[in-house]
ZAMARGU-4260 file (C-alpha; in steps of 0.2 Angstrom, whole numbers, plus 5000, padded with zeros to 4 digits):
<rodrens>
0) 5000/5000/5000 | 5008/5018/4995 | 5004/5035/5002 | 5008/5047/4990 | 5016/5062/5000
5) 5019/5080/4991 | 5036/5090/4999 | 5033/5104/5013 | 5041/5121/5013 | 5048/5122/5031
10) 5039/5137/5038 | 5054/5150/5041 | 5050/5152/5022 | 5031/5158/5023 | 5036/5171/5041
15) 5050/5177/5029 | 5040/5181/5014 | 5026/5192/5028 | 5042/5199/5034 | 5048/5205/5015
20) 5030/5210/5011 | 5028/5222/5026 | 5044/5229/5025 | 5042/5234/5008 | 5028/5242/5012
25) 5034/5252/5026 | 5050/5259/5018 | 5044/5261/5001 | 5027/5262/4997 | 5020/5272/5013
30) 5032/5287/5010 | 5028/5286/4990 | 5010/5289/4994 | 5010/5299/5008 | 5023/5312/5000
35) 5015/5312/4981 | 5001/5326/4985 | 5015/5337/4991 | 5017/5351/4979 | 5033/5361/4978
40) 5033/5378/4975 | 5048/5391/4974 | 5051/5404/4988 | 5044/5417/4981 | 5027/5409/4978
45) 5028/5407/4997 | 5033/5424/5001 | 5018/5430/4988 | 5005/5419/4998 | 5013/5427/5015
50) 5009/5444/5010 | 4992/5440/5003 | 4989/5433/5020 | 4983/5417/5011 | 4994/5403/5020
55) 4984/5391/5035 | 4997/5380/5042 | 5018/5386/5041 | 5030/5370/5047 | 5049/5376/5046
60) 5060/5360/5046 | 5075/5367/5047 | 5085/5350/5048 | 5079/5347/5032 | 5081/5364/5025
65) 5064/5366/5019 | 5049/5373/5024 | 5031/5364/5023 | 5013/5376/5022 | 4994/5373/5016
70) 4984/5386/5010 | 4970/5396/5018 | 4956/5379/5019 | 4972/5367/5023 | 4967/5356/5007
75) 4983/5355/4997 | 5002/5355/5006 | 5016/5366/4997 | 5035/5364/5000 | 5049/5375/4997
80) 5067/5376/5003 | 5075/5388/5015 | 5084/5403/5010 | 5094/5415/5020 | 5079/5426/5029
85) 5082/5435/5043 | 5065/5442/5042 | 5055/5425/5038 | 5048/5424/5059 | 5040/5443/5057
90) 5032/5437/5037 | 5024/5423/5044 | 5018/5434/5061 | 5011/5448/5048 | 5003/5436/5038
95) 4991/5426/5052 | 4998/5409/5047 | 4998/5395/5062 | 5015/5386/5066 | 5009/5376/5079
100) 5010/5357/5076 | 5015/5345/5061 | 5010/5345/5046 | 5001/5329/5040 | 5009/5326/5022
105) 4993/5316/5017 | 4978/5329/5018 | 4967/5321/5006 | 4956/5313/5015 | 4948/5301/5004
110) 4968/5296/5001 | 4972/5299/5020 | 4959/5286/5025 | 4964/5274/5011 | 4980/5273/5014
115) 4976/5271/5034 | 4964/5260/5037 | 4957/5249/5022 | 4977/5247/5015 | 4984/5239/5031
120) 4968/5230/5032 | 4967/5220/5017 | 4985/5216/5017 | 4984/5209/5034 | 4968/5197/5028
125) 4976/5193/5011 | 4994/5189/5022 | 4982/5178/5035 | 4972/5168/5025 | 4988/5165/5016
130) 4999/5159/5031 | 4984/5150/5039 | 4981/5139/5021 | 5001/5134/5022 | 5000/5133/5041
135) 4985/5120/5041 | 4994/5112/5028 | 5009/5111/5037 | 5001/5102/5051 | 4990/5090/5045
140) 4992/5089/5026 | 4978/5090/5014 | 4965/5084/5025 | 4968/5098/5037 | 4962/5114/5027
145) 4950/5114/5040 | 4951/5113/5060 | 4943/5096/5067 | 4946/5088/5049 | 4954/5069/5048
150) 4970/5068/5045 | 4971/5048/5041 | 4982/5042/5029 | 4973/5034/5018 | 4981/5021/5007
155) 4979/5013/4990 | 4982/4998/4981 | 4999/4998/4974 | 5011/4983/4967 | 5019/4981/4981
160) 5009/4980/4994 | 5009/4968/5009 | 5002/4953/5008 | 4998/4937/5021 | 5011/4928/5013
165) 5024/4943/5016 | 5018/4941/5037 | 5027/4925/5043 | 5027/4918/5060 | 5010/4923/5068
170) 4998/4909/5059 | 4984/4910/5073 | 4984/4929/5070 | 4983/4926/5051 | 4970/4915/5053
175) 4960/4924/5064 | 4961/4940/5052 | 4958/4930/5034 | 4940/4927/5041 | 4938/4948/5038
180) 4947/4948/5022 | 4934/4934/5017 | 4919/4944/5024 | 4924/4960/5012 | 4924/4950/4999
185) 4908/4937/5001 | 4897/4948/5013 | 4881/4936/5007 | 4888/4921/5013 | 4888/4929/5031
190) 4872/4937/5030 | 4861/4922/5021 | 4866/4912/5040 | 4863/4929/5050 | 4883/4930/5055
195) 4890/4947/5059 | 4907/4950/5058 | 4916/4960/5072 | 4914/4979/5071 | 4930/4980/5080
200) 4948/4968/5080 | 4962/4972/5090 | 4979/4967/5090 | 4989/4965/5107 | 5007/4961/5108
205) 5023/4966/5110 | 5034/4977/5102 | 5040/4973/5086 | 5029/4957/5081 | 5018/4964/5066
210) 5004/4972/5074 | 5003/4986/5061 | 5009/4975/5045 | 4996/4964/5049 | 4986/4977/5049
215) 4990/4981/5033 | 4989/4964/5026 | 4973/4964/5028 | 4968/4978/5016 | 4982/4972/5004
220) 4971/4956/5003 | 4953/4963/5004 | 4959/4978/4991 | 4949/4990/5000 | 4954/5008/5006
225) 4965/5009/5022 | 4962/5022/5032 | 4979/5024/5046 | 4979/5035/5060 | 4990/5035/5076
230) 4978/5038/5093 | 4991/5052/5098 | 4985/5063/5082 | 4967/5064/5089 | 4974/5074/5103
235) 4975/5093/5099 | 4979/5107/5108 | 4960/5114/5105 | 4948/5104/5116 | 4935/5096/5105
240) 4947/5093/5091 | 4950/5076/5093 | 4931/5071/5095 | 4929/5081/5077 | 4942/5070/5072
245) 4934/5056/5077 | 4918/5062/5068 | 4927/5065/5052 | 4938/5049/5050 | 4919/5039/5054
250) 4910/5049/5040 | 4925/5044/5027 | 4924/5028/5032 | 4906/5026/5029 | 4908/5038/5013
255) 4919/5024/5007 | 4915/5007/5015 | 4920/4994/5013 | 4935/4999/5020 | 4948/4996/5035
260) 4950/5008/5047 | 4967/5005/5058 | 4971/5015/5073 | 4988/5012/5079 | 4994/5015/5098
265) 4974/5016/5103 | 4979/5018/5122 | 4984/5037/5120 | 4966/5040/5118 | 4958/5022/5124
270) 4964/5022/5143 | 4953/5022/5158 | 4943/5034/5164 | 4948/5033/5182 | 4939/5050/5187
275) 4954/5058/5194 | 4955/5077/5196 | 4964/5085/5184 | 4961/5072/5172 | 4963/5072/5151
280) 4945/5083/5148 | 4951/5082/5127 | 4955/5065/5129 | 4941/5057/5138 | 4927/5067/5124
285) 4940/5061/5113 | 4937/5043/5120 | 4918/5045/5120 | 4917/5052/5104 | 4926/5035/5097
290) 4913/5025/5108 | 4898/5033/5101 | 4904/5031/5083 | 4908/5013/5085 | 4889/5011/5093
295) 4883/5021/5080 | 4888/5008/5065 | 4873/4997/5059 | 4877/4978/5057 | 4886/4974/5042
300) 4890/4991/5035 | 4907/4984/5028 | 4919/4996/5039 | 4931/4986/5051 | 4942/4996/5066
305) 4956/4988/5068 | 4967/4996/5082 | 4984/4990/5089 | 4989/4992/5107 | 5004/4985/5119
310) 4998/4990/5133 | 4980/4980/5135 | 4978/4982/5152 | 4974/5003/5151 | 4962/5002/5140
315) 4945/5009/5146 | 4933/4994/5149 | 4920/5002/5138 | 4932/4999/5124 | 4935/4985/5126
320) 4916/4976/5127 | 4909/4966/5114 | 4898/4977/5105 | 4913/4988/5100 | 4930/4976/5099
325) 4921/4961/5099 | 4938/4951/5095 | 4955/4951/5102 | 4968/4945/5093 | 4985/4939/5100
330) 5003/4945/5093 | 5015/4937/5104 | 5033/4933/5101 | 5037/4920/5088 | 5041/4902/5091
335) 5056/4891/5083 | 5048/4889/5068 | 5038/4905/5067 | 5057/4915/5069 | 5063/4903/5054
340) 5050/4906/5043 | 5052/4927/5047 | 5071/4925/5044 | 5067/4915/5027 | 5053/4930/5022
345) 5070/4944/5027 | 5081/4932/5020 | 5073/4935/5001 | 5078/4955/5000 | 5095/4950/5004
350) 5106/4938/4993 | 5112/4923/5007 | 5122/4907/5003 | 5113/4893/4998 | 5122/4881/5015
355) 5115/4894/5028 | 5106/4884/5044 | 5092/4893/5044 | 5086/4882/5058 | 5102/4886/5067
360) 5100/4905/5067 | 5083/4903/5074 | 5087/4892/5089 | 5100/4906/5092 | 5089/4921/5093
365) 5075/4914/5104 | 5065/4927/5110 | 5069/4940/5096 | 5052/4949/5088 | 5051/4949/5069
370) 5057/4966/5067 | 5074/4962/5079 | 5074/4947/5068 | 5072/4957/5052 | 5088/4971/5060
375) 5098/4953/5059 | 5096/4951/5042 | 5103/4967/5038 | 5116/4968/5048 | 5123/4951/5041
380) 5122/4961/5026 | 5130/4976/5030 | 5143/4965/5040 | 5145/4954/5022 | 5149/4971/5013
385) 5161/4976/5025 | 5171/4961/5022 | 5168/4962/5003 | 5157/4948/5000 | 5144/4949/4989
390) 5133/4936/5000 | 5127/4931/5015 | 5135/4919/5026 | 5133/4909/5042 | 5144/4917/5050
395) 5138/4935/5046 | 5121/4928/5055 | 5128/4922/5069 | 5139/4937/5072 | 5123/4947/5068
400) 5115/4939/5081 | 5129/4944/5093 | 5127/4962/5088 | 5108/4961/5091 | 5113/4954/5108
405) 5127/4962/5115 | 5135/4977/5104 | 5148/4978/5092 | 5166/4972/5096 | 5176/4985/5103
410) 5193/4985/5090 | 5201/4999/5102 | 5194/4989/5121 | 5211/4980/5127 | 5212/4973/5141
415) 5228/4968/5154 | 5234/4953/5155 | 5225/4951/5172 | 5208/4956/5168 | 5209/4946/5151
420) 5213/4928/5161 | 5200/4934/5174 | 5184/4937/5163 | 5192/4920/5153 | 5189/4911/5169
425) 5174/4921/5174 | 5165/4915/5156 | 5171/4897/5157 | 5163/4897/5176 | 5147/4900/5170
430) 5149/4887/5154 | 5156/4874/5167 | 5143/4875/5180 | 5130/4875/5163 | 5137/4859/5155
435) 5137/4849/5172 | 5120/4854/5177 | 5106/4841/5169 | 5093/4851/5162 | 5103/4866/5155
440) 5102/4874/5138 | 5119/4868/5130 | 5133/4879/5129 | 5135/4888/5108 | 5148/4899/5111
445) 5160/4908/5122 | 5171/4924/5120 | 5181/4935/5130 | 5179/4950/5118 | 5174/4964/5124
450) 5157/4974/5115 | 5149/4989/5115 | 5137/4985/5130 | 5151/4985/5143 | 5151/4967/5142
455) 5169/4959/5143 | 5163/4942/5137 | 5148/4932/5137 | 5144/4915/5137 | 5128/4910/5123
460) 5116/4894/5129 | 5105/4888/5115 | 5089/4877/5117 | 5086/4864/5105 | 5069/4867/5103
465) 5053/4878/5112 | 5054/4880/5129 | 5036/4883/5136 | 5039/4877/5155 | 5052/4879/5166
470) 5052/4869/5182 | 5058/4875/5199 | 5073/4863/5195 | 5076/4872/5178 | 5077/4889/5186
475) 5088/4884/5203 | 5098/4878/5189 | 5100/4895/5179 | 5103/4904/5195 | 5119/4891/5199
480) 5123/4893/5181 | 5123/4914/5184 | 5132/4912/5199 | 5147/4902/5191 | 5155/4917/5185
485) 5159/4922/5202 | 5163/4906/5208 | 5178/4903/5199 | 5185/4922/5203 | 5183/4917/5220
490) 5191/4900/5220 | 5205/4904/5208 | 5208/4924/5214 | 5201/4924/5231 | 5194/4939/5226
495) 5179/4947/5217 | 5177/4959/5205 | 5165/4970/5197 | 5161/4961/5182 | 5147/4950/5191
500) 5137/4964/5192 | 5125/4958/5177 | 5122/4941/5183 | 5119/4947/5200 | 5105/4958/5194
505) 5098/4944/5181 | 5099/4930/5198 | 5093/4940/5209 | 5077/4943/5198 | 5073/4927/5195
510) 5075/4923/5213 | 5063/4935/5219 | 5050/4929/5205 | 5051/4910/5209 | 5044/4916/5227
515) 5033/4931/5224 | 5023/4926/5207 | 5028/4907/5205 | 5023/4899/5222 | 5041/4890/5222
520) 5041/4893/5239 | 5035/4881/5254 | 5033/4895/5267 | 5019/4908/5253 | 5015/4894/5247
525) 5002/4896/5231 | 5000/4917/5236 | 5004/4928/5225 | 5015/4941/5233 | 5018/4953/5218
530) 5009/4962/5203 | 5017/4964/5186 | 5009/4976/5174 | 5014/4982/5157 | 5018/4963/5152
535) 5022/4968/5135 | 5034/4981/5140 | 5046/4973/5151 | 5034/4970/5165 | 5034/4981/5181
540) 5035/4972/5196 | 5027/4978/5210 | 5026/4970/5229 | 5007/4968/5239 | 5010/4961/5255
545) 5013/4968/5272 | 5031/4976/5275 | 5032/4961/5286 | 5031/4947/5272 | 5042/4959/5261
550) 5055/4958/5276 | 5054/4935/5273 | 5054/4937/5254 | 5071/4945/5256 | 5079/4932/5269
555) 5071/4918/5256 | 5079/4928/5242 | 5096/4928/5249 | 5094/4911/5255 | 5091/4904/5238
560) 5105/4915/5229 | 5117/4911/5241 | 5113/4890/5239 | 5115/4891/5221 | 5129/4899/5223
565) 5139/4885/5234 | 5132/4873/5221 | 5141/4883/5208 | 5158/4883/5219 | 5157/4866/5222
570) 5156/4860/5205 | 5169/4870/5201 | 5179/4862/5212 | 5173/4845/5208 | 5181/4851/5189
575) 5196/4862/5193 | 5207/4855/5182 | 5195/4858/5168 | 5191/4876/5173 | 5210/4879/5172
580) 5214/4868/5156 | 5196/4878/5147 | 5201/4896/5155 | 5220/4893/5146 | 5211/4887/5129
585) 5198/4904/5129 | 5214/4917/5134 | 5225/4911/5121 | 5211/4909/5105 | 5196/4922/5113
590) 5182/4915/5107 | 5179/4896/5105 | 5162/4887/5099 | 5151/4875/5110 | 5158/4860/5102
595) 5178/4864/5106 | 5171/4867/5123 | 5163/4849/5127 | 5177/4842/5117 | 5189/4848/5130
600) 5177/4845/5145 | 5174/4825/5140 | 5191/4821/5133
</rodrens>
C-alpha cells in the first residue's frame, strides 16, 4: 500500500516572505504615497502667499532645509526650501499663518483614509488567509484545510503492497484475520446464515511482532481503502478537536465502505477513565466520541476498526466490550519455527548462501520479535559488505546475532593481562557450571571479547527446541549457572570483581520471581505476593504484601541465591582442572564454539 506524499516548505520560508512584504511596504510604498500630494513651489510663491495673507498651516524643518505650508482651507500642502531670511519669523507673524503642530503630508482625505485603514487591512487578511492555508497544511496535510478535519492516511492499492504471505510467524493471528478479508469480499455468505462480523479487531502484543503489518495485510488482501491513524493525532491542543476528528475519520469511512480503518497505539486516547482530578478533559470526549461512533455503526456496514495496542491492560473497559472490539487477537513473540519462517521471508531481499542453517540461526535468537529478527538480516548484510562479499554467510548471521545481543566488538577495548585471564575464567565458570547441570540449555559459544554493551565476554546457551515450562529445577539451575562466573573468581583469585554485576541483577530477579509470582516457595505457598503490569513492555514488578512478608521474601531471596551459589563453587571444584585447562584454551584463542568446549570438557 503507498501514500503518496507532496514535499513541505519548512515554515521560516512563509514568516520570511510576511516579513519581505511588510517591509516593503513600510519603507517604500508608505512614504511614495504619503509624499505624492505634496506640491513644491519656489520661495517666492511662498513669500507672495505670505503677503496676501493666504497661508493656513507654516512648518519650518530646518533639519531638512525646507519649509512645509497649506493654504487658507488646509486642502493642498506646498514645499519650498530655505533661504537665508532673517526676516522669515516677522512674514509669517504679519501674515496670520499658524505654526503650531506638524503638518500631516497626506491631507486628502479620501487618500488619507485609504492609505490608513482599508490598505493595512486588506494586506493583513490577504497575508492571513495565506499563512493559515500553508500553516494547516503544514500540520496536517491536505485533510487539514479545516480545524477538526481527519488527518488519516489513507492508502491505496499499489504493486507492492503487503500481503499474508509477506507476514510470517503469527499463523493464529493470520487466521483469525483471513475470516475479515473473506467477509469484504463474500458479505452474502455471512448474511444468508445471520453471522455478523466484528465491528471491532484488536491486536495485542509486544513490540515489534507485526501488529501494524498485519494490519496492513489485511487491506492488501481485501483491496479495500486503508484508512491509518495513530491515537496520539486525535489529541489537539483545542479541546473538541479530537472528537471532530473522530467524527470526520467515521464519515470517510462510511463515505467509502467497505473499507479498514486502523488505529495504531489506541491507548493514547483508549485508557481508563479513572475519574481523577485533573484528568485528560480532550482525551476522555476524545474517547467518548470514538465509543459513540463505533455504537453508531449498523450491522454489516462493511467498515472494520482495527486498532493495535501494547499496553491492553489501560484500556477503558467500555472499549474493550463486545459490541465495540468484539475480537482480540493475540501477537505474541514468535516460536522456533515461526522465527525461521520470518528469517526465510528477510532472507529473500537479501542475497544469502545457499548452505545457511536457517534452523540454526533461529534456535540462536530465541526470543527475538520479527522486526529484531528482520535488523539481523541486515546487519549480516551490512557486515558481508564490509568484508567484501557479495553474499550472506553463516557466520555473518551468527555474528549478527551477537550484535543484536550484545553490541559491536570493541577493536580499540584491550584489556591487561590480568583482567583478560579473569573474565576467561569468569565466562568458562558460568559454561562449566552449565554443562554439568542436567537440564541446562547447551553451551554455543564463548568469548572474552569485549562489546559495545560494557560486556567483557559472554557465554551463549541455545535450546534445542521451544521452551514453554520451566520447572523450579530448571530455574535453581540457571541461578547456579549465573552464579558460576563468580565462583571461579573466588576459588581461583580469592577475590571478586565488578564484572558479576550483570548476573547478579539477572539471579537476583529470577529469585525474587520464583517466590513472589511462581509459588516456588514452601513457606507463601500458592499466594501471590507481587503484581506485574505492562507485560508487553518489560513488566513492572510491583510488591502487595505487608512490610512484614516483604522483610521473609528478602531472607528467602538471599537464602536461595546464596545455595546456588555454593552449588556453583562446588562443582567448580569437583572440575578444577578443567576450569583451568578451558580458561588457558579461551585466553589464548578468545572466542571458541560449544563444540571445542565439550570436546575439551569429556576428553
Amino acid at each position: 500500500m503507498n501514500e503518496v506524499k507532496r514535499p513541505k516548505k519548512p515554515l521560516i520560508f512563509y514568516y520570511g516572505i510576511v516579513l519581505l512584504v511588510l517591509l516593503l511596504f513600510n519603507f517604500l510604498a508608505m512614504p511614495w504615497l504619503a509624499r505624492r500630494q505634496v506640491q513644491e513651489v519656489d520661495y517666492g510663491t511662498f513669500l507672495d502667499m505670505a503677503e496676501k495673507k493666504e497661508l493656513g498651516q507654516v512648518e519650518v524643518q530646518q533639519q531638512e532645509n525646507q519649509i512645509l505650508f497649506t493654504d487658507k482651507d488646509k486642502t493642498t500642502v506646498y514645499k519650498t526650501g530655505m533661504m537665508p531670511d532673517p526676516d522669515l519669523t516677522q512674514t509669517l507673524k504679519d501674515s496670520g499663518a499658524s505654526f503650531e503642530g506638524e503638518i500631516i503630508e497626506q491631507t486628502n482625505p479620501i487618500i488619507s483614509f485609504l492609505l490608513t485603514w482599508v490598505l493595512p487591512i486588506v494586506i493583513f487578511i490577504v497575508i492571513g488567509e495565506y499563512m493559515s492555508k500553508k500553516l494547516m497544511q503544514h500540520a496536517g496535510g491536505p485533510n487539514a484545510m479545516m480545524f477538526g478535519k481527519s488527518n488519516a492516511k489513507v492508502y491505496v492499492k499499489s504493486s507492492e503492497g503487503i500481503k499474508f504471505s509477506d507476514v510470517a510467524g503469527e499463523d493464529e493471528a493470520k487466521e483469525n484475520l483471513s475470516e475479515i478479508v473473506d467477509y469484504l469480499h463474500n458479505p452474502n455468505k455471512y448474511r444468508e446464515i445471520g453471522a455478523t462480523m466484528p465491528k471491532g479487531i484488536l491486536l495485542v502484543g509486544p513490540p515489534g511482532t507485526g501488529k501494524t503489518m498485519l494490519a496492513k495485510a489485511v487491506a492488501g488482501e481485501s483491496n479495500v481503502p486503508f484508512f491509518s491513524m495513530s491515537g496520539s493525532e486525535f489529541v489537539e491542543m483545542f479541546v473538541g478537536m479530537g472528537a471532530s476528528k473522530v467524527r470526520d475519520l467515521f464519515k470517510q469511512a462510511k463515505e467509502k465502505a467497505p473499507c479498514i480503518v486502523f488505529i495504531d497505539e489506541i491507548d493514547a486516547i483508549g485508557q481508563k477513565r479513572d475519574g481523577r482530578f485533573g484528568g485528560n478533559d480532550e482525551r476522555e470526549q476524545t474517547l467518548n466520541q470514538l465509543l459513540t461512533e463505533m455504537d453508531g455503526f449498523e450491522e454489516n456496514t462493511g467498515v472494520i476498526i482495527l486498532a493495535a495496542t501494547n499496553r491492553p491492560e489501560s484500556l477503558d473497559p467500555a472499549l474493550t466490550r463486545p459490541g465495540r472490539f468484539d475480537r482480540r487477537v493475540p501477537v505474541e513473540l514468535p516460536d522456533l519455527k515461526g522465527r525461521e519462517e520470518i528469517l526465510k521471508v528477510h532472507a529473500k531481499k537479501v542475497k544469502v548462501d545457499e548452505h545457511v542453517d536457517f534452523s540454526k540461526i533461529a534456535r540462536m535468537a530465541s526470543g527475538a520479535s520479527g522486526a529484531e529478527l528482520a535488523n539481523i538480516i541486515n546487519e549480516a548484510a551490512l557486515r558481508a559488505v564490509r568484508d567484501g562479499r557479495r553474499f550472506v554467510t553463516q557466520s555473518d548471521l551468527e555474528e549478527s546475532i551477537e550484535v543484536v545481543i550484545a553490541g559491536y566488538q570493541k577493536k580499540n577495548a584491550i584489556l591487561t593481562d590480568a583482567e583478560k585471564k579473569i573474565v576467561a575464567y569468569h565466562e568458562i565458570g558460568h559454561a562449566l557450571v552449565a554443562a554439568r547441570q542436567t537440564n541446562s540449555a547447551p553451551v554455543q559459544k564463548i568469548t572474552i571479547v569485549p562489546r559495545t554493551s560494557g560486556a567483557l565476554g559472554y557465554t551463549m546457551q541455545v535450546d534445542e527446541g521451544n521452551h514453554y515450562l520451566m520447572s523450579q529445577e530448571e530455574l535453581e539451575n540457571k541461578i547456579a549457572t549465573l552464579t558460576g562466573g563468580r565462583a571461579a573468581e573466588e576459588l581461583v583469585f580469592h577475590s571478586a570483581s565488578t564484572g558479576a554485576s550483570n548476573d547478579i541483577e539477572q539471579a537476583t530477579k529470577l529469585a525474587r520471581a520464583m517466590i513472589t509470582r511462581y509459588g516456588m516457595s514452601k513457606d507463601f505457598d500458592m499466594v501471590a505476593l507481587e503484581t506485574v503490569t505492562n507485560q508487553y513492555l518489560g513488566g513492572d514488578a510491583s510488591l502487595a504484601c505487608s512490610a512484614q512478608t516483604q522483610a521473609e521474601i528478602d531472607q528467602q531471596v538471599v537464602a536461595l541465591v546464596k545455595r546456588q551459589h555454593a552449588k556453583a563453587v562446588k562443582i567448580l571444584e569437583e572440575n578444577r582442572k578443567k576450569l583451568d585447562e578451558l580458561a588457558k584454551y579461551l585466553y589464548e584463542k578468545e572466542t571458541i564454539t560449544g563444540e571445542e568446549f565439550m570436546s575439551i570438557l569429556n576428553a
